[in-house]
C-alpha positions as CSV (number, residue, x, y, z in Angstrom):
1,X,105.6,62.9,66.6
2,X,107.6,66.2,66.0
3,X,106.4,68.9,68.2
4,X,105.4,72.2,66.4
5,X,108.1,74.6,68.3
6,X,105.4,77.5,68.3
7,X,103.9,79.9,70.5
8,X,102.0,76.8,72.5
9,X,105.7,75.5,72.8
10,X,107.1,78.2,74.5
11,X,103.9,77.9,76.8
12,X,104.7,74.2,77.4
13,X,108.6,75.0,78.3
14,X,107.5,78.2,80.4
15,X,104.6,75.5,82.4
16,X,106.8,72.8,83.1
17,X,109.9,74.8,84.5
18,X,107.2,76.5,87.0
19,X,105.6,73.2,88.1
20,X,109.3,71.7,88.6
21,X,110.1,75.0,90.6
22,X,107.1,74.5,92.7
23,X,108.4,71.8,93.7
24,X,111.3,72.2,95.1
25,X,110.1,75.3,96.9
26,X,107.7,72.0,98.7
27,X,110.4,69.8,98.6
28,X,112.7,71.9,100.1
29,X,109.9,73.9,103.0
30,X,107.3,71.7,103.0
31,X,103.3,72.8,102.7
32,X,102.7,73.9,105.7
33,X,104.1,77.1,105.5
34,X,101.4,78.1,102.5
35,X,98.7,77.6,105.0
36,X,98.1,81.5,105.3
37,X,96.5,80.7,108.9
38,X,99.9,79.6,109.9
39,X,102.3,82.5,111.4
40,X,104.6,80.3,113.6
41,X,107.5,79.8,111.5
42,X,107.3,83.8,111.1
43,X,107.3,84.2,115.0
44,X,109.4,81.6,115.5
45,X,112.2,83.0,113.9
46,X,111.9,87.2,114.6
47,X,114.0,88.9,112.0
48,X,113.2,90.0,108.7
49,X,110.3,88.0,107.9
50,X,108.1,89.3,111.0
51,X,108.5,92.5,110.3
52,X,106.6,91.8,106.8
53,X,104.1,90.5,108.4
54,X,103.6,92.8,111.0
55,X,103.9,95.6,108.2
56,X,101.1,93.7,105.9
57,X,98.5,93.2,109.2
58,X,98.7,97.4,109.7
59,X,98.7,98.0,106.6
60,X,95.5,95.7,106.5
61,X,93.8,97.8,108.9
62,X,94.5,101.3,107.4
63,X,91.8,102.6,105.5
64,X,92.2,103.3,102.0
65,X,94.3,106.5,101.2
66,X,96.4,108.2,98.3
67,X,99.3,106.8,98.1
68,X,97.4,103.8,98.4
69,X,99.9,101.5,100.4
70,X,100.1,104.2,103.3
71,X,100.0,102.5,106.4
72,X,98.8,104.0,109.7
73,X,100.0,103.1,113.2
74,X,104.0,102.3,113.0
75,X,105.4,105.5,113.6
76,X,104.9,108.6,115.6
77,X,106.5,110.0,112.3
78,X,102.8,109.8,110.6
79,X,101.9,107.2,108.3
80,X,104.4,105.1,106.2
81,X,104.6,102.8,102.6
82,X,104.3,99.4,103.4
83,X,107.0,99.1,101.1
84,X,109.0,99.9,104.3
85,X,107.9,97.1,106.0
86,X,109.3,95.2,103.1
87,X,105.8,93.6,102.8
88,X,105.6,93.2,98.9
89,X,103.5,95.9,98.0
90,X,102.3,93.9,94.8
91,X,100.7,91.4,97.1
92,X,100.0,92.9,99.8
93,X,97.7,95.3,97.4
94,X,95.6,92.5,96.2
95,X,95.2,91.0,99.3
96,X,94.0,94.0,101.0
97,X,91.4,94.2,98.2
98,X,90.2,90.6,99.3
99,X,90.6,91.4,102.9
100,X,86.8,91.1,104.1
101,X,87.0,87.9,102.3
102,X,90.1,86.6,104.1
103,X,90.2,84.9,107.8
104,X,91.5,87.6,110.8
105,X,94.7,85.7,110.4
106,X,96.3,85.5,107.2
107,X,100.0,85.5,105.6
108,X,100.8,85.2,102.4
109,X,104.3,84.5,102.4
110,X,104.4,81.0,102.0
111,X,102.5,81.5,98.6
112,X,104.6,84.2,97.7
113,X,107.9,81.7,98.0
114,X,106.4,79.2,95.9
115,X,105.0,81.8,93.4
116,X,109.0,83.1,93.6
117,X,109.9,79.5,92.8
118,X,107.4,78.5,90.4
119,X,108.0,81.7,88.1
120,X,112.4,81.3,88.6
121,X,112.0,77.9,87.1
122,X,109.2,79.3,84.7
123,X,111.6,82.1,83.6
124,X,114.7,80.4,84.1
125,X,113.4,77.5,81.5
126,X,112.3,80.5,79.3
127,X,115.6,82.0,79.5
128,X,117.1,78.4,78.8
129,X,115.2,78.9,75.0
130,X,116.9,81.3,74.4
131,X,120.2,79.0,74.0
132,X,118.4,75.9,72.6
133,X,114.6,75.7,72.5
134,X,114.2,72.1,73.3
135,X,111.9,71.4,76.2
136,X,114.4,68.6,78.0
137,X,117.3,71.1,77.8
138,X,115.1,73.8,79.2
139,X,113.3,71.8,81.9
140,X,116.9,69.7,83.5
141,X,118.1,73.9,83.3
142,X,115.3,75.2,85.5
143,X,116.6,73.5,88.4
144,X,119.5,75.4,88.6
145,X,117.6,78.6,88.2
146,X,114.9,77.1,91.6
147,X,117.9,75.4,93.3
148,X,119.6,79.0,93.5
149,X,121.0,79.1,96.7
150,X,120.9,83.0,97.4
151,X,117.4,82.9,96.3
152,X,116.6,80.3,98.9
153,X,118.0,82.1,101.8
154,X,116.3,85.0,101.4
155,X,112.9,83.3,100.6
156,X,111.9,82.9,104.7
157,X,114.2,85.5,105.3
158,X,113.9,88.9,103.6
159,X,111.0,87.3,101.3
160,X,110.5,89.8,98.8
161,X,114.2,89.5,97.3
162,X,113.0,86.2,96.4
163,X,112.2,87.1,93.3
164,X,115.1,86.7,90.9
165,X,112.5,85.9,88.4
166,X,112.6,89.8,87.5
167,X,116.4,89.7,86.8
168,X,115.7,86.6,84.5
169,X,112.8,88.9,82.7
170,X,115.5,91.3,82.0
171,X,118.2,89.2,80.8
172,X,115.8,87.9,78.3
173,X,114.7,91.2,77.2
174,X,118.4,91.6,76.4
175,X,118.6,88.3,74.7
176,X,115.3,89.2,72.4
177,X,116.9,92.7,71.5
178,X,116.1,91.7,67.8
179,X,113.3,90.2,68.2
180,X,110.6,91.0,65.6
181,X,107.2,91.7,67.7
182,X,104.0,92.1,66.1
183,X,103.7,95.9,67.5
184,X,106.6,98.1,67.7
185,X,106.1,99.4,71.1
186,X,106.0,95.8,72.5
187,X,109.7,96.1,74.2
188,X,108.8,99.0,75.5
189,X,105.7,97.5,77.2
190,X,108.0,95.0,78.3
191,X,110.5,96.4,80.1
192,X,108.4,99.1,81.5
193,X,105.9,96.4,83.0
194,X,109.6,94.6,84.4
195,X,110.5,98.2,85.8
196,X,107.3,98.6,87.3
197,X,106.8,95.2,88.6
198,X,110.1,95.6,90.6
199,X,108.9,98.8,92.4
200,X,105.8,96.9,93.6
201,X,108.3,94.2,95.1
202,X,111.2,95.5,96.2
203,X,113.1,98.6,95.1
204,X,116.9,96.7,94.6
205,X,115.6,95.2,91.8
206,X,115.1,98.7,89.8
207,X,118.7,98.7,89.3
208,X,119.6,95.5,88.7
209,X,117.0,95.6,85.8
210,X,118.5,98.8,84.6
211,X,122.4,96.9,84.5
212,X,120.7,94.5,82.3
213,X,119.0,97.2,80.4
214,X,122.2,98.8,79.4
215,X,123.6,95.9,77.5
216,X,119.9,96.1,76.2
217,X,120.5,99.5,75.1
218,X,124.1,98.8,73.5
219,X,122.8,96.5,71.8
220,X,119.6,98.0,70.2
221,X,122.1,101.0,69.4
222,X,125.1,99.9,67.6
223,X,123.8,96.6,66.6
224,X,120.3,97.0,65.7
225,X,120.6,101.0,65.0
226,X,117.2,101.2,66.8
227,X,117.9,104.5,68.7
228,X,113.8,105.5,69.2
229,X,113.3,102.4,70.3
230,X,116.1,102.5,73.0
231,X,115.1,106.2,74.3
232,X,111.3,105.2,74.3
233,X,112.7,102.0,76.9
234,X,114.8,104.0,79.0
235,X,112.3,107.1,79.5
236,X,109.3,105.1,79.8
237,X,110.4,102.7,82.1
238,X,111.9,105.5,84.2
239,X,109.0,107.5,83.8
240,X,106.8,105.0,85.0
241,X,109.0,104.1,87.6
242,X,109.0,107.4,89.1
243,X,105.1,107.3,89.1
244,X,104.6,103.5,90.4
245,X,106.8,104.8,93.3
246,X,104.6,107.9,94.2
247,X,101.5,106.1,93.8
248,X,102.7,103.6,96.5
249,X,104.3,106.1,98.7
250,X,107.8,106.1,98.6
251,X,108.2,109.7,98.8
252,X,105.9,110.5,101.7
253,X,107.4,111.9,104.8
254,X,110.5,113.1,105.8
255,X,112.4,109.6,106.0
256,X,116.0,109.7,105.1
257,X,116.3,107.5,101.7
258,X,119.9,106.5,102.6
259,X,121.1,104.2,105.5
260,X,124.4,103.6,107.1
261,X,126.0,100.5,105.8
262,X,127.5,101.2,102.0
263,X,130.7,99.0,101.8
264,X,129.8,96.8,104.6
265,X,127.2,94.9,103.3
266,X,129.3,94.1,100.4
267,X,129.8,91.3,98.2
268,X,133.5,89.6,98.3
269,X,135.6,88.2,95.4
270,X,135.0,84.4,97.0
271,X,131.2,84.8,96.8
272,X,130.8,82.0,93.6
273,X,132.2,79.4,95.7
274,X,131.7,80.4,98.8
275,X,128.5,78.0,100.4
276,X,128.5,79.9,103.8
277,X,128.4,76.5,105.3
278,X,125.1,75.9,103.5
279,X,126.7,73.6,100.7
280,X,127.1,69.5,101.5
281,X,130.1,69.3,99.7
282,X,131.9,73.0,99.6
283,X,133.5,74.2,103.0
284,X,132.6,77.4,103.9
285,X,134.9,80.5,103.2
286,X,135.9,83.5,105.4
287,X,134.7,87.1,104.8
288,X,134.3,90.3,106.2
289,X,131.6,91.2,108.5
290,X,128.2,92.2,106.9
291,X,129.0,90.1,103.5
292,X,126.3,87.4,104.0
293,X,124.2,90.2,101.7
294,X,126.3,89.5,98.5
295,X,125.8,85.4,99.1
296,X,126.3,84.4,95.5
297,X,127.2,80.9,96.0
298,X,126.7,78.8,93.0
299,X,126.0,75.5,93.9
300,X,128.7,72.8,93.1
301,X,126.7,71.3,90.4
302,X,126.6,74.6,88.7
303,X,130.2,74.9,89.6
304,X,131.1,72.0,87.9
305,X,129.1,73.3,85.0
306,X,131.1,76.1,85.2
307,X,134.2,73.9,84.4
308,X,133.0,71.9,82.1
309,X,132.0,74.9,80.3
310,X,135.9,76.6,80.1
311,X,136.7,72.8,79.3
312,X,134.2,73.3,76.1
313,X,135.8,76.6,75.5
314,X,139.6,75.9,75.0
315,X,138.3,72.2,72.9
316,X,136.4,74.2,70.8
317,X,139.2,76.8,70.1
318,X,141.8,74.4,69.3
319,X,139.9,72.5,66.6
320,X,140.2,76.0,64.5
321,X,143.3,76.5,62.4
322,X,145.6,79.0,64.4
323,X,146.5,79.5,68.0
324,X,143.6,79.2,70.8
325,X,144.3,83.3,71.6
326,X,144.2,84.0,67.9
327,X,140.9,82.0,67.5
328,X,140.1,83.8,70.5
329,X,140.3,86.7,69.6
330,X,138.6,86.5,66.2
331,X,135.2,85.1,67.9
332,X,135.5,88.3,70.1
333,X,135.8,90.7,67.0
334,X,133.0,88.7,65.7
335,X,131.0,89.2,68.1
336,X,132.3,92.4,69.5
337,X,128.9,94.2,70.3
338,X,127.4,91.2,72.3
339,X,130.8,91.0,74.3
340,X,130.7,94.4,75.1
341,X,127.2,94.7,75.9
342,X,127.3,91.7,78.5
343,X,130.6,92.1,79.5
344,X,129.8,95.8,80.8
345,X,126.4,94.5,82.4
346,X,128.8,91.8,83.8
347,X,131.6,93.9,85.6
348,X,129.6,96.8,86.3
349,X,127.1,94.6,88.2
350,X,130.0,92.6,89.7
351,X,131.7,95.7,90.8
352,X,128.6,97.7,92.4
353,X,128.2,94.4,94.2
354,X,132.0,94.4,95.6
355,X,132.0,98.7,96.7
356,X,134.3,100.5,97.8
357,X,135.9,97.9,100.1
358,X,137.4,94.8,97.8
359,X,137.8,91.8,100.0
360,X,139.1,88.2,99.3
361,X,138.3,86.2,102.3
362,X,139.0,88.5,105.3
363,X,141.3,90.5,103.7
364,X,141.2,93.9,102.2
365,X,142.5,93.9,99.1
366,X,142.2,97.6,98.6
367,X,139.6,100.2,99.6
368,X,138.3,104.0,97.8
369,X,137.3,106.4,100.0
370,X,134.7,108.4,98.8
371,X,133.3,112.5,100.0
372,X,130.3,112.0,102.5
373,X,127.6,113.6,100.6
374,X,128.5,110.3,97.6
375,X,128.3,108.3,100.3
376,X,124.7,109.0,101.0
377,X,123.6,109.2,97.8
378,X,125.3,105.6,97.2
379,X,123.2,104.4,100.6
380,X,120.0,104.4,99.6
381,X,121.3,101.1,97.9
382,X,123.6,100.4,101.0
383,X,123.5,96.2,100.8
384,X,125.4,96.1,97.2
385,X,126.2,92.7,97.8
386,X,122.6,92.0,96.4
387,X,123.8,93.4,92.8
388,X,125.9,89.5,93.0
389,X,123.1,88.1,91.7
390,X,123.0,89.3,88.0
391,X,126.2,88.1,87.6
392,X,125.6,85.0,89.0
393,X,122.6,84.4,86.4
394,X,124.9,85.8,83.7
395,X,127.4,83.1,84.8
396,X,124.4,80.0,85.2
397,X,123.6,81.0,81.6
398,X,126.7,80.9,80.2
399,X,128.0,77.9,81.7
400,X,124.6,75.8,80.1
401,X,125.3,77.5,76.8
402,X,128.6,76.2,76.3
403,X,127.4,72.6,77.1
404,X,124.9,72.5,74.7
405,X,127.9,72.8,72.3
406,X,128.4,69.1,73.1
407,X,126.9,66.2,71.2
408,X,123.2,66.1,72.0
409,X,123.7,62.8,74.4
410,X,126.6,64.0,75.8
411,X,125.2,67.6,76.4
412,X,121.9,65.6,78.1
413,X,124.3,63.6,80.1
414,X,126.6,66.4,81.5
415,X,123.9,68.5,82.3
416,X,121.8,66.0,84.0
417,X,125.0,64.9,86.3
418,X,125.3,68.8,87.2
419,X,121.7,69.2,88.0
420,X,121.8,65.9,90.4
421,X,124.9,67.5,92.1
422,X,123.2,70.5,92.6
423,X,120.8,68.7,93.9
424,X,123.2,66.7,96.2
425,X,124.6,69.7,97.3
426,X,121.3,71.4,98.8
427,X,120.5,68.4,100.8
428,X,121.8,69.4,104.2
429,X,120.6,72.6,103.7
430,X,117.4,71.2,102.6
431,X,117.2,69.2,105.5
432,X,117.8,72.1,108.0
433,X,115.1,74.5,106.2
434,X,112.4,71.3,106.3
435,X,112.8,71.1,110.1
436,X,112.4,74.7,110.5
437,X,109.3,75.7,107.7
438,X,107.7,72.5,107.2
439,X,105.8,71.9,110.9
440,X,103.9,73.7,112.8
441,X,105.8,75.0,115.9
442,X,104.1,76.2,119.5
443,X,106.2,79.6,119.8
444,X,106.7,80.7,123.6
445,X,105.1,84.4,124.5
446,X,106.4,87.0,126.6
447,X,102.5,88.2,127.6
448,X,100.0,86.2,128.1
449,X,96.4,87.0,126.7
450,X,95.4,87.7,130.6
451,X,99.0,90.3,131.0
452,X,97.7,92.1,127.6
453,X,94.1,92.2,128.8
454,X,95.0,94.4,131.6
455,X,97.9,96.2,129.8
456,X,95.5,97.0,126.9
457,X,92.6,98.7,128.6
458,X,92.0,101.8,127.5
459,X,94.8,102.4,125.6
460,X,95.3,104.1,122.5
461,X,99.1,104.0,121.9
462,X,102.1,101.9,122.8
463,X,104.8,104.5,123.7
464,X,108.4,102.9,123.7
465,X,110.8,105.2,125.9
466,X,113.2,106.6,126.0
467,X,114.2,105.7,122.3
468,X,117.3,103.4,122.6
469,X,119.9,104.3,120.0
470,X,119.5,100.4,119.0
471,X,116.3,100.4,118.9
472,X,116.4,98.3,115.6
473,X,117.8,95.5,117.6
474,X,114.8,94.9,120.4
475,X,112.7,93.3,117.5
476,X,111.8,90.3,119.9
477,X,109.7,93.4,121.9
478,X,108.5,95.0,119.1
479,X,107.3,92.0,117.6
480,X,105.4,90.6,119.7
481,X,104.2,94.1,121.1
482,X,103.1,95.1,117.1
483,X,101.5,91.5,117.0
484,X,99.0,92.5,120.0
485,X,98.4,96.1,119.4
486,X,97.4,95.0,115.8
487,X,94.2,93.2,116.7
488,X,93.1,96.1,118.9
489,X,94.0,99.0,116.9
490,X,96.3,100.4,119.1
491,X,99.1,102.9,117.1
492,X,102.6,102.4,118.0
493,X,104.7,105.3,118.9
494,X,107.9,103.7,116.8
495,X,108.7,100.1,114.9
496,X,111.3,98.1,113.0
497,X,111.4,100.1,109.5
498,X,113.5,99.7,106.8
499,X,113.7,103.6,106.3
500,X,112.4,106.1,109.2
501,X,113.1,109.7,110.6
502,X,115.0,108.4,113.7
503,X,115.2,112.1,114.7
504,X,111.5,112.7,114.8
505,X,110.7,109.8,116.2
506,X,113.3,110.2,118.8
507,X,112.0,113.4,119.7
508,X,108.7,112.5,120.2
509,X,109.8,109.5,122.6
510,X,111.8,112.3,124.7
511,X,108.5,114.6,124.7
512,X,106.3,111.5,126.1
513,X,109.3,110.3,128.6
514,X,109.5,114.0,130.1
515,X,106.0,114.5,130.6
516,X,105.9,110.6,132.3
517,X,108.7,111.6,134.9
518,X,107.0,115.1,135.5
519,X,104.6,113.8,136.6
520,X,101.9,114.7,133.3
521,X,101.8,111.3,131.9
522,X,98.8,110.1,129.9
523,X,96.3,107.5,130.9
524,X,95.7,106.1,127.2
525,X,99.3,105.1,126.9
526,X,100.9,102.1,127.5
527,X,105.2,102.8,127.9
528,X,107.3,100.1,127.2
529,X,110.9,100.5,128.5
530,X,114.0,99.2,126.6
531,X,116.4,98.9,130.0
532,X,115.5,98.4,134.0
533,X,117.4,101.9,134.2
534,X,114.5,104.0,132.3
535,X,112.2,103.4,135.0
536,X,111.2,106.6,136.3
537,X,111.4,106.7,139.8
538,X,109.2,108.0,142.6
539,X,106.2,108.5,140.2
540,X,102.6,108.6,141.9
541,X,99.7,106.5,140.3
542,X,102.4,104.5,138.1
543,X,102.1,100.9,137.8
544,X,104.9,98.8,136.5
545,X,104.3,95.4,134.9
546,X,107.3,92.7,134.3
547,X,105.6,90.3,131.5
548,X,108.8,87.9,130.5
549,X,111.3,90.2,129.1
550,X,109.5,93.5,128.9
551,X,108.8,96.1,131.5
552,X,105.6,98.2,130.3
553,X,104.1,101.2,132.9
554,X,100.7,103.0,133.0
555,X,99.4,105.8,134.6
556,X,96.5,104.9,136.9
């Protein structure tokens, strides 16, 4: 029996591509790491990941406020976003909301990987139907989009970048830029909801949806001569971008918006086939320092896709009466618009990604240097190499198109040898990521229950002096001292942000640290001292504590 290819259809395709994504987020981590009582793989690994967390438990026990994800207890700065923290402000919203309902101990970061995974094969399969709406096509094509490697680094790692599923949204936005809705305003809604979604996530996904949106725009413009329809897009979704931002916080304090970093963390020319050792069957390339942000590797099944797909090309070309340039050529005129449009989302994307600083390998192949103050604008997006990603989509897409251009057995066959050599390829990589996520691991402590007991009495605030230049880089300490001053409610005087007032906070560590070696420190503070050399010395009624690595002091 024919299938009716309807709305129920697209349903169908859209269900099936999330269930498959879901699981290969299991297959690949295992279930353990959804139990939201389990924090050991975050503490087991300190990085990235911990920092959420630790941003989503303060943020937890803040009370309500406007902005509403202003979080109390990080900084000496005042309160922060947890959109700082990195802690998914869309979830981490919702869950607040349920948090009288939830246990004292509860992550959601396991659910939000295989949410991440279920919607990028959802949306990937979606995408997919775009090219040929045929639920076998669309389903084998889903894995690619799930077994994305860059998406599967970041998913344990810097969690909320997870979601390429928003990239997809806008690539198929583009796709349906003559699409005949019911309502006018629909694409609007659309893209405004995709713009907003990405400032409740993380903010690098703004302007990767706005790349996408200008090959949108050309294409509503000078091929569909819609020109209300393309201002009503770009205002509204900036519009409401703006606003999603301020409700949430990002514009409170006096944090710089830029960073250090802009050409460093970088994207190089080798990032499609470059696995970073994470590939079974494709060595791993050189590259400069700080490139492991613009990981783009494709996956050699897709890789081979890739080639089958230019294979398809010149075949295709020479079957047409002329030369294969001329024929060329004429499907470009053709089609000039639609070249144009993803071409420019293409190398515009691809470009941001590489910076200033062009690499291939470990060689600079050339570098721009740019005046200071367009330096700092350009930081506040400083890891560019993230901006790899649309083109790597662009690329996926592309590659499946062109094989659906062979026989309908042979098109089945090729693509279901590409997905099980993408699937070949992930296995080591698999098997690394299951040992890590999918058990429940004892992690070692620095302080005993008993050592915070007596460190914790009476304590208000956890003062960390003298601030340490690096501070960034003692997250063991701050970890594990942010873990323990959550459950008591004890304010921290500075913590692992993604964006703080170093300045301020640094000041205020100087002010506490001279009042501690004068002699005038306070007896609801607990100091926590970076190096054995920032000991003050001589001090009466000053107890010193060694707990494993850390060296706290309190005024008795």
């Amino acid at each position: 029996m024919k299938i009716k290819k309807n709305g129920l259809y697209t349903l169908l395709i859209f269900i099936v591509g999330a269930c498959l994504g879901a699981l290969v987020f299991m297959g690949i981590f295992g279930r353990a790491i959804l139990m939201p009582s389990n924090t050991s793989w975050i503490f087991a690994h300190p990085d990235d990941s911990t920092q959420h967390y630790l941003g989503w438990v303060f943020y937890r026990n803040t009370p309500w406020t406007f902005p509403i994800c202003m979080t109390d207890g990080l900084s000496s700065d005042g309160m922060v976003s947890c959109m700082y923290t990195d802690s998914i402000p869309l979830f981490a919203i919702f869950f607040k909301i349920l948090s009288p309902l939830l246990p004292e101990t509860f992550q959601y970061y396991g659910i939000w990987g295989v949410f991440c995974f279920a919607l990028n094969g959802g949306f990937g399969a979606l995408l997919l139907s775009r090219i040929k709406n045929n639920i076998i096509f669309t389903s084998l094509g889903s894995f690619f989009y799930t077994i994305f490697f860059p998406s599967i680094t970041r998913i344990t790692h810097h969690n909320s970048l997870g979601a390429i599923w928003l990239i997809m949204i806008a690539i198929i936005l583009t796709l349906d830029h003559n699409r005949k809705y019911k309502h006018g305003f629909t694409p609007v809604v659309l893209w405004t909801l995709a713009c907003v979604s990405a400032t409740l996530i993380h903010i690098y996904f703004i302007p990767m949806i706005y790349f996408a949106m200008t090959g949108y725009l050309i294409l509503v413009v000078f091929k569909d001569k819609k020109y209300i329809r393309a201002a009503a897009v770009a205002i509204s979704s900036t519009v409401f971008s703006v606003l999603s931002l301020y409700v949430i916080g990002a514009f409170e304090g006096k944090s710089s918006y830029a960073d250090g970093g802009y050409g460093f963390y970088s994207a190089n020319i080798n990032t499609f086939f470059n696995s970073m050792g994470h590939s079974k069957y494709i060595r791993m390339l050189n590259t400069t320092p700080g490139q492991y942000e613009g990981y783009g590797y494709l996956g050699f099944g897709m890789l081979v896709c890739c080639f089958l797909g230019i294979i398809i090309i010149f075949t295709r070309l020479e079957k047409k009466n002329g030369s294969v340039i001329k024929n060329a050529f004429a499907y470009i005129k053709k089609y000039r618009i639609e070249f144009i449009a993803f071409g420019a989302v293409f190398i515009v994307s691809f470009l941001w990604a590489l910076s200033t600083t062009v690499a291939y390998n470990q060689n600079v192949v050339f570098s721009i240097t740019l005046p200071d103050f367009i330096i700092r604008k350009l930081s506040i997006f400083r890891a560019t190499g993230r901006f790899v990603w649309l083109p790597c989509l662009i690329i996926m897409t592309t590659a499946m198109w062109l094989v659906t251009k062979l026989r309908k057995k042979s098109a089945a066959a090729a693509l279901t040898i590409c997905v099980w050599l993408q699937g070949m390829d992930v296995r080591n990589f698999r098997t690394e990521l299951h040992d890590e996520y999918a058990y429940i691991h004892i992690v070692p402590e620095n302080i005993t229950t008993e050592e915070w007991e007596e460190l914790s009495e009476g304590v208000k605030e956890v003062a960390f002096v003298p601030l340490d230049p690096d501070f960034r880089a003692y997250k063991q300490l701050y970890f594990e001292v942010a873990n323990l001053a959550s459950k008591k409610g004890i304010k921290l005087s500075s913590f692992y942000l993604a964006r703080s007032d170093n300045d301020s906070i640094a000041r205020y560590a100087d002010e506490q640290y001279k009042l501690l070696t004068s002699g005038n420190g306070r007896k609801d503070v607990l100091y926590s001292f970076f190096k054995e050399e920032d000991i003050p010395k001589g001090l009466k009624n000053f107890k010193i504590y060694r707990t494993g690595e850390f060296i706290f002091g309190k005024v008795k």
